[in-house]
N, C-alpha and C positions, 0 to 999 in steps of 0.2 A: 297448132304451133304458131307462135306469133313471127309474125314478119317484120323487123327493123326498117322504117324506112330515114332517109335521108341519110348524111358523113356526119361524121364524127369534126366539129368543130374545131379540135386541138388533137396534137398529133407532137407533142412535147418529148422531148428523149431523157427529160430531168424531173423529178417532182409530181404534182399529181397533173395527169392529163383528166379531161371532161367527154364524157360524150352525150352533147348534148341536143342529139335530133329529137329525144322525147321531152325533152320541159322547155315550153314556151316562155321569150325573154321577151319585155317591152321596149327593149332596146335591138336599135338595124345595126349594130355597128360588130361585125363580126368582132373582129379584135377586139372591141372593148367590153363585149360580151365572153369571151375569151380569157379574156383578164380578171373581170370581173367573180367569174362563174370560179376560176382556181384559188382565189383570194378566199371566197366567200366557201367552199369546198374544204381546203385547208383546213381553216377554222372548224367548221363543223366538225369532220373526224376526227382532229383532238378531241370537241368537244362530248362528241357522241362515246366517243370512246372511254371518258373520263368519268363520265355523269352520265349517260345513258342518253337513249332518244325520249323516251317522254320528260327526263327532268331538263335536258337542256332544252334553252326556250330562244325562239330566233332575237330578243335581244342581247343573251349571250353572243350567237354567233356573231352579232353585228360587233358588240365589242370588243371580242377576240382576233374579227378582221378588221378592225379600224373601220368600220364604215356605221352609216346609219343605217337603222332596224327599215325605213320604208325601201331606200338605196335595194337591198335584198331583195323586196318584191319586186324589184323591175326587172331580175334577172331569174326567178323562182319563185311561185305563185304561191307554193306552201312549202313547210318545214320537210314534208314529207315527198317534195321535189327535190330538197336539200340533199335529203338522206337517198333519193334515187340518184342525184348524181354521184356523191361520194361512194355507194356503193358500184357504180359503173365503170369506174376511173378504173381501178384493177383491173376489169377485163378487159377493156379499153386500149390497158397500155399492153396487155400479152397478145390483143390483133393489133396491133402496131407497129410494136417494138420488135417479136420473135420470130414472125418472116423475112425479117431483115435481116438479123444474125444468120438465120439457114441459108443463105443466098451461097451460093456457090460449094453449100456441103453436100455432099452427094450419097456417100456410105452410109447404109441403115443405120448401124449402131450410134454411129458420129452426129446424124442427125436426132435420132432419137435421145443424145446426151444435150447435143446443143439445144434443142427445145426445152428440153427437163430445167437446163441449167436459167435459161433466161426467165421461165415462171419463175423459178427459184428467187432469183436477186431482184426479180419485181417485188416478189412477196417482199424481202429482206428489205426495199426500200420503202411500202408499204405496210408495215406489219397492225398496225392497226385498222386498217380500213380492212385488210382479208378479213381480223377477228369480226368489223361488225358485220362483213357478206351473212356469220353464225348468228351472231347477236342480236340483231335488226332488221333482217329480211322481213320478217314478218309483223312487221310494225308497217309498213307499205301496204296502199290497198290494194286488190288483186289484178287489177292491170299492172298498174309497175312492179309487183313480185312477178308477175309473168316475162316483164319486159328483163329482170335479172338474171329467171332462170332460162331463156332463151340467149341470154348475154354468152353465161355459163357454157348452154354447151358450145356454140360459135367458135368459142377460145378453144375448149377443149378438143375442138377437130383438130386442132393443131397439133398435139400430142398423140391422139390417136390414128391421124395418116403416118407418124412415123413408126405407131407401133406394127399398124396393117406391113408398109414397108419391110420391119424385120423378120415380121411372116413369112410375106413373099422370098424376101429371100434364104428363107431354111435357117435364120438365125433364132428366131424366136419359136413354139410349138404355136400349136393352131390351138388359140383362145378366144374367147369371149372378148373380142378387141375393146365395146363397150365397160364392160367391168375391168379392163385391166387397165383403161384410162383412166377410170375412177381411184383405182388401187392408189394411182400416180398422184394422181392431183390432190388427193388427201393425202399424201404424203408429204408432196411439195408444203400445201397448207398447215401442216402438222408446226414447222419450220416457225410459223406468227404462232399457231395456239398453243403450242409446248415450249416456247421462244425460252423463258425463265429457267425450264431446263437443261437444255442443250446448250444454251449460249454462252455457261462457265467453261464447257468441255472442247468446244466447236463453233468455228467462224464458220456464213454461207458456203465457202467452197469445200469447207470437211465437209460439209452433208449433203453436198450433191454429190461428192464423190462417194462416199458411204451408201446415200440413196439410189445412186446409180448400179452401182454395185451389188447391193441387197437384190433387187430388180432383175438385172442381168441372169444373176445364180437360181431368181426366181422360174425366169421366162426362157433361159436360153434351150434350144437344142444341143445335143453331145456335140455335133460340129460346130452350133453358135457360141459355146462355151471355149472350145476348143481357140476357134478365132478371137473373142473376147480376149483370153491369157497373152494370145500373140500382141492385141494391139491394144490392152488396156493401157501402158503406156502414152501411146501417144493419142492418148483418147484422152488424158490428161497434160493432154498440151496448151499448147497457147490460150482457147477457147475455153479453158478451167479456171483463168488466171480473174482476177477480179480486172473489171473495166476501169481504166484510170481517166 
């Protein structure tokens, strides 16, 4: 298993964050390595996402970010550091961003909506950078695909402490906690890679609620289900509503 070392540079509540303790910048200026790295990240996922990783070429990117093609190396040594930060930013911002919103929720279920929900609306503000996590992983040499899939599962404990949670407490059957986070987070994912089809029928909050729900009827015990009906309601409270 690989070990992350050093923080996470940027810690952004809007747009894309970076995490950049794996690619070395020639530049000391945190902030402006900061800036630099989302500028030049931005650009890339259009770009990657548009043209692919081997067609897009770091003179585009420098184009697309207003900057010059050397400017780039001093904050990201190859193309293929480019593509390990922009693929990092998403998980990046669900250890971030989605133990903050838990903060003060305490009920299995409620927690296990509000985690669901916040991957959700990261994806929905991200949808192209989840697609190339699929698309592009494997264009990285095997240390940084390591550094990804180690990214992966980090986040995903997140999801999975509140599935264990609903175990414990008799709301959920006793599962495979492993695969049933998996269930989750290819679902939440589904959201960017089937985006075309759902998005005539359904905005982010119809499909967490539907997703939530699908889930619920999946996993619950007769008494988890039973309480679900009680407080599905107000499980759809405040915390469903989009962030303004």
């Amino acid at each position: 298993m690989v070990k992350r070392s050093g923080t996470s540079d940027a810690r952004e509540s809007q747009g894309i964050t970076v995490d950049a303790s794996q690619v070395r910048s020639q530049a000391s200026d945190v902030d402006l390595v900061k800036r630099r790295r989302k500028q030049i990240v931005d650009a890339a996922v259009e770009l990657f996402a548009r043209e692919g990783f081997y067609r897009t070429t770091v003179q585009q990117i420098a184009k697309r970010a207003n900057i010059s093609a050397g400017l780039i190396y001093h904050y990201a040594r190859t193309k293929e550091d480019v593509l390990l930060l922009a693929l990092l930013h998403v998980l990046d911002t669900y250890r971030s961003e989605t133990p903050t919103v838990l903060k003060g929720v305490v009920e299995p279920l409620a927690r296990l909506r509000t985690a669901l929900a916040s991957f959700c609306r990261i994806v929905d503000k991200n949808l192209d950078a989840t697609v190339l996590v699929y698309r592009s992983t494997k264009s990285l040499p095997l240390e940084q695909r390591e550094l990804v899939k180690q990214g992966e599962v980090d986040a995903n404990e997140i999801i999975a402490e509140t599935v264990r949670d609903c175990i414990k407490a008799k709301l959920f059957r006793e599962v495979d906690v492993d695969f049933a986070t998996y269930q989750l987070i290819m679902n939440i994912h589904m959201w960017a890679l089937k985006h075309w089809h759902f998005k005539p029928r359904m905005n982010v909050e119809t499909f967490i609620d539907e997703s939530f729900d699908f889930f619920v009827h999946a996993l619950a015990t007769p008494r988890g289900l039973k309480y679900y009906q009680q407080r599905k309601a107000s499980l759809r409270g405040p915390r469903a509503r989009p962030a303004k």
